[in-house]
TORLUMFI-637485 format. One record per residue: residue number from 1; x, y, z of N, C-alpha, C in turn. Coordinates in steps of 0.05 Angstrom, whole numbers. Example, Ala and Ser with C-alpha at 12.3 -4.5 7.8 and 13.67 -1.06 7.14 Angstrom:
BEGIN
resi; n.X; n.Y; n.Z; ca.X; ca.Y; ca.Z; c.X; c.Y; c.Z
1; 264; -114; 156; 246; -90; 156; 264; -66; 156 $
2; 257; -45; 142; 273; -21; 143; 258; 1; 157 $
END
This chain:
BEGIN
resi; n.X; n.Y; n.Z; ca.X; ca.Y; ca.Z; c.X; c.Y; c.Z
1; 1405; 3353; 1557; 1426; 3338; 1573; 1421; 3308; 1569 $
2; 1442; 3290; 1558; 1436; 3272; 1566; 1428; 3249; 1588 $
3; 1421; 3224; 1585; 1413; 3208; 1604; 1439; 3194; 1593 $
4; 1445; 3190; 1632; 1465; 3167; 1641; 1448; 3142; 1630 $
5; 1470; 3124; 1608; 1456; 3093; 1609; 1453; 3082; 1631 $
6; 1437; 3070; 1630; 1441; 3044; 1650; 1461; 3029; 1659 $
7; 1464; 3018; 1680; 1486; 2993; 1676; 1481; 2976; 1664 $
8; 1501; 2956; 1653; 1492; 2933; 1646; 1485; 2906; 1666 $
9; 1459; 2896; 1671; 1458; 2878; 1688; 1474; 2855; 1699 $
10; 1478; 2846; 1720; 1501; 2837; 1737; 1501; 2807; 1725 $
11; 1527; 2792; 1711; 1511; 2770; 1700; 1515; 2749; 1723 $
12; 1502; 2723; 1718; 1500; 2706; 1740; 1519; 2696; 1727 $
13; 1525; 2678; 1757; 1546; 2665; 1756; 1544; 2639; 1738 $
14; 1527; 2627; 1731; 1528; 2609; 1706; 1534; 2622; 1680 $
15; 1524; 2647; 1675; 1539; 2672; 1654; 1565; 2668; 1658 $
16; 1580; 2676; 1679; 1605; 2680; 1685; 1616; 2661; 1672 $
17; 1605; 2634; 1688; 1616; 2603; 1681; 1620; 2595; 1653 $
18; 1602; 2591; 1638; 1598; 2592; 1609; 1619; 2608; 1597 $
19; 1627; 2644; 1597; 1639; 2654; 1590; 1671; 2642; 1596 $
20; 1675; 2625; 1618; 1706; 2621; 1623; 1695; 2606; 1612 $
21; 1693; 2584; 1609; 1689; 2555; 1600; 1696; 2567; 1559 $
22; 1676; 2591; 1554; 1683; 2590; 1530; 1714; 2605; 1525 $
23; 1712; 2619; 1540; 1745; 2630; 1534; 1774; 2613; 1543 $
24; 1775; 2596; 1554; 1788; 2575; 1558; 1793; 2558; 1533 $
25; 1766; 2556; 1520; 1772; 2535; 1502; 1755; 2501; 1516 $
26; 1748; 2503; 1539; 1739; 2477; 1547; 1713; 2467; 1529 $
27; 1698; 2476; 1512; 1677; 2463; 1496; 1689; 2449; 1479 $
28; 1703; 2473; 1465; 1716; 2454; 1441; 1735; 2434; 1448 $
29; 1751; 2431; 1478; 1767; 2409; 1484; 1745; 2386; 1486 $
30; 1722; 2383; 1492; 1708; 2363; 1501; 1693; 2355; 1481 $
31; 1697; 2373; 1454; 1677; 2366; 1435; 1691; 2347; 1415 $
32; 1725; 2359; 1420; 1741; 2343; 1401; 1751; 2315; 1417 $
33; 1745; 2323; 1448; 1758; 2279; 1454; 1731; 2274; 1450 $
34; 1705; 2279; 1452; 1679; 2262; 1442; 1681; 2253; 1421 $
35; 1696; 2272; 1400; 1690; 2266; 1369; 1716; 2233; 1376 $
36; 1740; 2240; 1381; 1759; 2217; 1378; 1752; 2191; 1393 $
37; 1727; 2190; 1415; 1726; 2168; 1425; 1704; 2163; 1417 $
38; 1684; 2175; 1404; 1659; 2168; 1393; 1666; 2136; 1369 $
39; 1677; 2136; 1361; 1682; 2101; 1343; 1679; 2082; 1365 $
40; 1701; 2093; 1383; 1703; 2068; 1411; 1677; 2060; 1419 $
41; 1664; 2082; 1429; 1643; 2083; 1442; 1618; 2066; 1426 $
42; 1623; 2076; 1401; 1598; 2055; 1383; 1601; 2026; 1376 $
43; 1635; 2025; 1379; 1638; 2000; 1375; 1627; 1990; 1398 $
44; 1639; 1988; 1413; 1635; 1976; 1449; 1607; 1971; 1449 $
45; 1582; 2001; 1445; 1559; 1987; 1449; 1542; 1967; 1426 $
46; 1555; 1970; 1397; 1547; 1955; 1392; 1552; 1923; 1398 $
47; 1579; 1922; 1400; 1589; 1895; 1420; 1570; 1885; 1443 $
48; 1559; 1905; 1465; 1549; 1897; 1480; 1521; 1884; 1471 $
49; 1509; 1903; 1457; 1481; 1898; 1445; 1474; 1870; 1432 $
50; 1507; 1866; 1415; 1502; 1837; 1403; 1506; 1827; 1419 $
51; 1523; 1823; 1441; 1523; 1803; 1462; 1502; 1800; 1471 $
52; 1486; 1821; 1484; 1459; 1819; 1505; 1431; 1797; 1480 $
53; 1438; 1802; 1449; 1417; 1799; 1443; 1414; 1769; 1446 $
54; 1438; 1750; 1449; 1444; 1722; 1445; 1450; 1718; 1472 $
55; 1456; 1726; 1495; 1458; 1723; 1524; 1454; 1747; 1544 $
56; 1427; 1747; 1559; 1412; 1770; 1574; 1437; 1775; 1596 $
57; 1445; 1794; 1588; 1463; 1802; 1608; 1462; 1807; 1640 $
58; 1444; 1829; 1635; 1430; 1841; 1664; 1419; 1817; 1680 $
59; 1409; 1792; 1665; 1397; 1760; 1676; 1407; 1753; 1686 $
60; 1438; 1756; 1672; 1465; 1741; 1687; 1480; 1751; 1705 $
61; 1477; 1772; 1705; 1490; 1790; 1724; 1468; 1783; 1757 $
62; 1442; 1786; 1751; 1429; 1792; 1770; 1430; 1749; 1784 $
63; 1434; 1734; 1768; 1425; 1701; 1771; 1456; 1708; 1789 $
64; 1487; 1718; 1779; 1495; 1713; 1797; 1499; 1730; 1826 $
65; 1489; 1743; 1825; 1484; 1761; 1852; 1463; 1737; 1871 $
66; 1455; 1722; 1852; 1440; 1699; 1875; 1454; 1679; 1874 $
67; 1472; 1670; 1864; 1491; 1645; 1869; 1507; 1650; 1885 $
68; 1534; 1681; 1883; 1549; 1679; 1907; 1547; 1690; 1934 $
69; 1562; 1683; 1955; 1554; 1697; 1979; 1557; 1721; 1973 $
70; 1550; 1730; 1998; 1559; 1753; 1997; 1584; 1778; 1995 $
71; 1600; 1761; 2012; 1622; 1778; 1998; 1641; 1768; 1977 $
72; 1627; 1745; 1952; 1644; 1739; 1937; 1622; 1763; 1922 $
73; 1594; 1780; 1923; 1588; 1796; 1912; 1604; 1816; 1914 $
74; 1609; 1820; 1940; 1632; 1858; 1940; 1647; 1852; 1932 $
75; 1660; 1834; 1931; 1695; 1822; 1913; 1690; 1828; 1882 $
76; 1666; 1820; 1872; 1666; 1812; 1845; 1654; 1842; 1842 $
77; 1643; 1864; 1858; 1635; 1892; 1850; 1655; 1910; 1859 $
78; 1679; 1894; 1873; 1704; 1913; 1870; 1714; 1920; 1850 $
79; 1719; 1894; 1841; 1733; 1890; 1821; 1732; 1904; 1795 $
80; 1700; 1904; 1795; 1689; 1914; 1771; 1700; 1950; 1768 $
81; 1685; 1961; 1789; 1696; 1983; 1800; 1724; 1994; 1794 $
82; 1735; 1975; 1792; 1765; 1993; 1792; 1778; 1983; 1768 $
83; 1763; 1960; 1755; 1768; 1959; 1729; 1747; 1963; 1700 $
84; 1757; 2000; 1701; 1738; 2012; 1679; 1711; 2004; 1685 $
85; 1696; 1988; 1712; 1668; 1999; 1719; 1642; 1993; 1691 $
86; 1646; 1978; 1686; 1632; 1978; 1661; 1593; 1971; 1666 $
87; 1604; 1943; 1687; 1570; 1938; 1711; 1556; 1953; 1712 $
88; 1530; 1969; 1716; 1513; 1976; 1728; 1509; 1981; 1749 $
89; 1526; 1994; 1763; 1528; 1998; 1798; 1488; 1989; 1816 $
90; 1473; 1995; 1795; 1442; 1992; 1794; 1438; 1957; 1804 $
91; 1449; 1948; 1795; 1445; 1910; 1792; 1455; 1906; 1820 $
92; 1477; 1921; 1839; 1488; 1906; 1860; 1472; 1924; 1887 $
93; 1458; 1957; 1870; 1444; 1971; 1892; 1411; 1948; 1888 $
94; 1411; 1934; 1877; 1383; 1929; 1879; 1384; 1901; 1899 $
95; 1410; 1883; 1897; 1417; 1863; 1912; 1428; 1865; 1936 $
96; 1420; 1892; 1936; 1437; 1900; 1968; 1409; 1905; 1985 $
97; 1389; 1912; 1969; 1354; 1923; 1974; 1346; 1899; 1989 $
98; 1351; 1872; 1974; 1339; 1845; 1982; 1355; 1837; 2005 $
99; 1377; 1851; 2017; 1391; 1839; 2042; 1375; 1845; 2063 $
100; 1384; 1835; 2089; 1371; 1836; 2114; 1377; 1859; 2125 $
101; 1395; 1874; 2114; 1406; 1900; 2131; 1418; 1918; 2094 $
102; 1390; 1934; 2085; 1409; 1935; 2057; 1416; 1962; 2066 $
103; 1418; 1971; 2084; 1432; 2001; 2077; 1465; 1991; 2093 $
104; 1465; 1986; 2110; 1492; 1961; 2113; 1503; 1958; 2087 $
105; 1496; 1940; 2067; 1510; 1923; 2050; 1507; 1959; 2026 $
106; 1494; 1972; 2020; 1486; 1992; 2007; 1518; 2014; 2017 $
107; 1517; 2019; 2036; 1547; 2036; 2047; 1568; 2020; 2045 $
108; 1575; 1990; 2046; 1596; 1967; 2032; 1601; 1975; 2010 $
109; 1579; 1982; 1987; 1582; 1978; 1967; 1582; 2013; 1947 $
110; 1578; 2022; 1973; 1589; 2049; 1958; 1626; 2066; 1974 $
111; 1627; 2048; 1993; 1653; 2052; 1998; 1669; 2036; 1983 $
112; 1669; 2015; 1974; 1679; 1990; 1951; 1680; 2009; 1921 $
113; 1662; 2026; 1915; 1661; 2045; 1890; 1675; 2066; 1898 $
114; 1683; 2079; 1915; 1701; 2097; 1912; 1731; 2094; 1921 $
115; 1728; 2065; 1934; 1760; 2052; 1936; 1765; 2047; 1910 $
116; 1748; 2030; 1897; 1758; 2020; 1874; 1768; 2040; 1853 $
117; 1751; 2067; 1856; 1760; 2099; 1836; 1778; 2102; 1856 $
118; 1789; 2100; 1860; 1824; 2112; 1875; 1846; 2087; 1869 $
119; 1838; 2063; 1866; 1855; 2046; 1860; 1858; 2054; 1829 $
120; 1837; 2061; 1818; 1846; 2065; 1792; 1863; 2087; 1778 $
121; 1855; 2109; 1805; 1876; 2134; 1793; 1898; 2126; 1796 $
122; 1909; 2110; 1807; 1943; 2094; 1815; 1948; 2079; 1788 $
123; 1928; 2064; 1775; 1917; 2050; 1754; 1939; 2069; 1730 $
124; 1926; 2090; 1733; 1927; 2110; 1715; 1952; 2124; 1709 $
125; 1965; 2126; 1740; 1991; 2145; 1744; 2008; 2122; 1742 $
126; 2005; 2096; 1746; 2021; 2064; 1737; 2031; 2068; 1702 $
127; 2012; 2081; 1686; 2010; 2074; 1659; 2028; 2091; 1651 $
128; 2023; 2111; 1665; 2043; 2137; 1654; 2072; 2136; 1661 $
129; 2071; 2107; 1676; 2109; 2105; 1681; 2116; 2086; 1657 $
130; 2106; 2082; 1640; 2110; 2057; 1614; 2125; 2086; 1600 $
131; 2149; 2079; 1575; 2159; 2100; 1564; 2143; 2106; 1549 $
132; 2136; 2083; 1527; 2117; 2093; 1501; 2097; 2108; 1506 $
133; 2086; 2100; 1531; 2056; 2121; 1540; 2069; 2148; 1545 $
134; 2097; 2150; 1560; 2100; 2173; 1573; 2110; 2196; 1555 $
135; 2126; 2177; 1533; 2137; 2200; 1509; 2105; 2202; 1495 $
136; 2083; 2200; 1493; 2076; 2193; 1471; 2053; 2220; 1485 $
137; 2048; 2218; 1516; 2036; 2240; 1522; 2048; 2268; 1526 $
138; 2068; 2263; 1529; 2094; 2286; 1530; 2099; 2298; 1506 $
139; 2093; 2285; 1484; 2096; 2298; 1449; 2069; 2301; 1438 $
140; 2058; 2274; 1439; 2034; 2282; 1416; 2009; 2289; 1432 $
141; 2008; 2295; 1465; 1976; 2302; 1477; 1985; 2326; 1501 $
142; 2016; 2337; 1485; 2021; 2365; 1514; 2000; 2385; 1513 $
143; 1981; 2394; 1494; 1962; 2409; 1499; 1928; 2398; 1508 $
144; 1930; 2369; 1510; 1904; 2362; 1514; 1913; 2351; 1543 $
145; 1936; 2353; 1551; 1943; 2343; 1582; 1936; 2372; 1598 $
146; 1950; 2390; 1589; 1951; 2420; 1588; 1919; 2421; 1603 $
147; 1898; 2424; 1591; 1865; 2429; 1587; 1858; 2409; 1613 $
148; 1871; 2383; 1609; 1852; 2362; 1630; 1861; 2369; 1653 $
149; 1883; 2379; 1654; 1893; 2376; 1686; 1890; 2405; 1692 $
150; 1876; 2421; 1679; 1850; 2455; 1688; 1831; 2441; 1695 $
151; 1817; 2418; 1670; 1789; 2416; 1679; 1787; 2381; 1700 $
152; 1808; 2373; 1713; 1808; 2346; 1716; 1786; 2343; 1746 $
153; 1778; 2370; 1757; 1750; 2371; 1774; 1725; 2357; 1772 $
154; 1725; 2376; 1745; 1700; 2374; 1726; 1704; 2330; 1724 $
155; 1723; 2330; 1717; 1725; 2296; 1699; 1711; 2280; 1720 $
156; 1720; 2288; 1742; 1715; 2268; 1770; 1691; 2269; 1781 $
157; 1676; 2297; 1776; 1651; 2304; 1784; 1634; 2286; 1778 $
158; 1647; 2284; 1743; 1622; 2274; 1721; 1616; 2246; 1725 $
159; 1645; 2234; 1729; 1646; 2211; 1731; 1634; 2196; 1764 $
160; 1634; 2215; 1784; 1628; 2212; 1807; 1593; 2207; 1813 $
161; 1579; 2234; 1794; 1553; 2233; 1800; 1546; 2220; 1774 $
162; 1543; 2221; 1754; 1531; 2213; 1725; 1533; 2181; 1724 $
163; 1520; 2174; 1708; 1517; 2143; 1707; 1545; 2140; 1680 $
164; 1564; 2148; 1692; 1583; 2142; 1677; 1598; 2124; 1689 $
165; 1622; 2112; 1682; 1639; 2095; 1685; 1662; 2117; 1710 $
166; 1657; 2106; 1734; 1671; 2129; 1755; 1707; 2120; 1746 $
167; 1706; 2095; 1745; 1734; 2078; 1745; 1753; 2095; 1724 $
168; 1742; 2087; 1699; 1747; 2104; 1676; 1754; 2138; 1686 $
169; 1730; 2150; 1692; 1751; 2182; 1697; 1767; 2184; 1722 $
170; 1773; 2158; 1738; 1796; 2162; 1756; 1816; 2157; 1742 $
171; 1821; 2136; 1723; 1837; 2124; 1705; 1853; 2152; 1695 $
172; 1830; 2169; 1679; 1841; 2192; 1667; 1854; 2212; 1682 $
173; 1842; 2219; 1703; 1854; 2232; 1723; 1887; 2219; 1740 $
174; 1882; 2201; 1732; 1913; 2188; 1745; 1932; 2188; 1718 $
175; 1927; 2192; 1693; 1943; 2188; 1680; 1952; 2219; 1675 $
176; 1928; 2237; 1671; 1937; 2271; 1683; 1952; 2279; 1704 $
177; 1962; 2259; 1712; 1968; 2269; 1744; 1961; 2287; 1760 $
178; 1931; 2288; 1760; 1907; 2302; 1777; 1917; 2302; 1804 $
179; 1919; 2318; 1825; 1926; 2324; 1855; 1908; 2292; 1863 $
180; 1922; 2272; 1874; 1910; 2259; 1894; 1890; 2266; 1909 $
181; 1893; 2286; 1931; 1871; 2297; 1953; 1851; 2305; 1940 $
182; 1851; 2319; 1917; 1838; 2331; 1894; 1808; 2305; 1886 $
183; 1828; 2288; 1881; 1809; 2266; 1868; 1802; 2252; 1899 $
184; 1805; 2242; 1916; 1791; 2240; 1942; 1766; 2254; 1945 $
185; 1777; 2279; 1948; 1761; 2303; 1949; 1734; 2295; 1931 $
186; 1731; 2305; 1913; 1713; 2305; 1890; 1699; 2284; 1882 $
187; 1713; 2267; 1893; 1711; 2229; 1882; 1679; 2214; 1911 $
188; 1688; 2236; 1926; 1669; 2231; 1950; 1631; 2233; 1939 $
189; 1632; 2249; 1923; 1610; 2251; 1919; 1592; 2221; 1911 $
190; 1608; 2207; 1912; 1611; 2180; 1895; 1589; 2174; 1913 $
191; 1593; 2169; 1943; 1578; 2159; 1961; 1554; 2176; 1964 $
192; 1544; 2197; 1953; 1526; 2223; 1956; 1512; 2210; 1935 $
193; 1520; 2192; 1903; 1500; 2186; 1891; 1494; 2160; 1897 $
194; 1509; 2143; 1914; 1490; 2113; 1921; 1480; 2121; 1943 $
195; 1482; 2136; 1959; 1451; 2151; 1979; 1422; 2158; 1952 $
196; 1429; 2168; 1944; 1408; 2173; 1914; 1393; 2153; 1916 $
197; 1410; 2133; 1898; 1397; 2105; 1880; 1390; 2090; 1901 $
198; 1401; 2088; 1929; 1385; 2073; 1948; 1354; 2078; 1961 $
199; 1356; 2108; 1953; 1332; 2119; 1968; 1305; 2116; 1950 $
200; 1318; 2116; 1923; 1301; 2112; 1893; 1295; 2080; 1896 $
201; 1311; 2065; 1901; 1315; 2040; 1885; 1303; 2017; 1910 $
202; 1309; 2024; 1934; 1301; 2007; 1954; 1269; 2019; 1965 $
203; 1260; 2044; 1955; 1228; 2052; 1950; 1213; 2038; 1936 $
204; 1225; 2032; 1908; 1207; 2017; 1885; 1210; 1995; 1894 $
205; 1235; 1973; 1898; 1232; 1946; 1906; 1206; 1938; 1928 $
END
């Protein structure tokens, strides 16, 4: 008589995950916008690199965090914030360390970072009222709009916790026309990683 097989073991849910992720198609969507923005990306840092090597950036950044007051600092790290974010969110958590009240100026400046990622998803959904942008994602990117606005969670996550540019994946997410509440939602974590870097960053100082 035979033996009943076994079952096959229950897979976890990162199994699961992986499996949709691969049957969706989301690797290869993320492997092919890396491949198309990878030039950008090398140009930009080599730009930066030559700049920093002939003027210390982070020097200047941090010399003026001691020249202006204070809230010409949150003005000038709004700003940054909601345009493509490029700063070091690090340079304004460490000038917030040296205040008299830095977890005060530390919650300023992480409510200022997720205002500024919501000004930009408007940023974003602004661009997509231009024709040329709007025919141009409507014909030549209906299947990579298709993919972002499945995975436009994920975009906000990444951009929310990772030392990425948050501005930038609100940008994307507004030009997907990602659910608003959606990106609120998700975008919150924003303040979950300058609790992080304050707890790291105002330890070492």
């Amino acid at each position: 008589m035979k033996q009943k097989s076994k079952p096959k073991a229950a897979k976890t849910r990162w199994q699961l995950l992986h499996q949709y992720y691969s049957y969706t198609g989301f690797y290869n969507f993320v492997w092919q916008a890396v491949k198309k923005a990878l030039p950008y990306i090398i140009a930009i840092v080599i730009a930066v690199y030559t700049l920093n090597h002939f003027w210390d950036i982070n020097n200047a950044l941090i010399r003026l965090t001691e020249i202006l007051p204070s809230y010409g600092v949150l003005s000038f790290f709004f700003v940054s914030e909601t345009l493509l974010g490029l700063i070091p969110p690090e340079i304004f958590i460490a000038w917030a360390g040296k205040m008299y009240s830095p977890w005060f100026y530390l919650s300023l400046l992480a409510i200022l970072s997720y205002g500024g990622g919501l000004v930009s998803y408007w940023m974003g959904r602004s661009i997509t009222k231009m024709p040329a942008v709007h025919n141009y994602l409507e014909t030549k990117m209906e299947k990579q709009l298709k993919n972002s606005k499945k995975w436009g969670g994920f975009l906000i996550v990444v951009g929310a916790l990772l030392p990425l540019p948050f501005s930038i994946s609100c940008i994307a997410a507004g030009i997907i026309e990602f659910p608003f509440k959606n990106v609120m939602l998700y975008g919150s974590l924003r303040l979950v990683r300058f609790a992080i870097y304050g707890l790291i960053i105002f330890n070492v100082l």
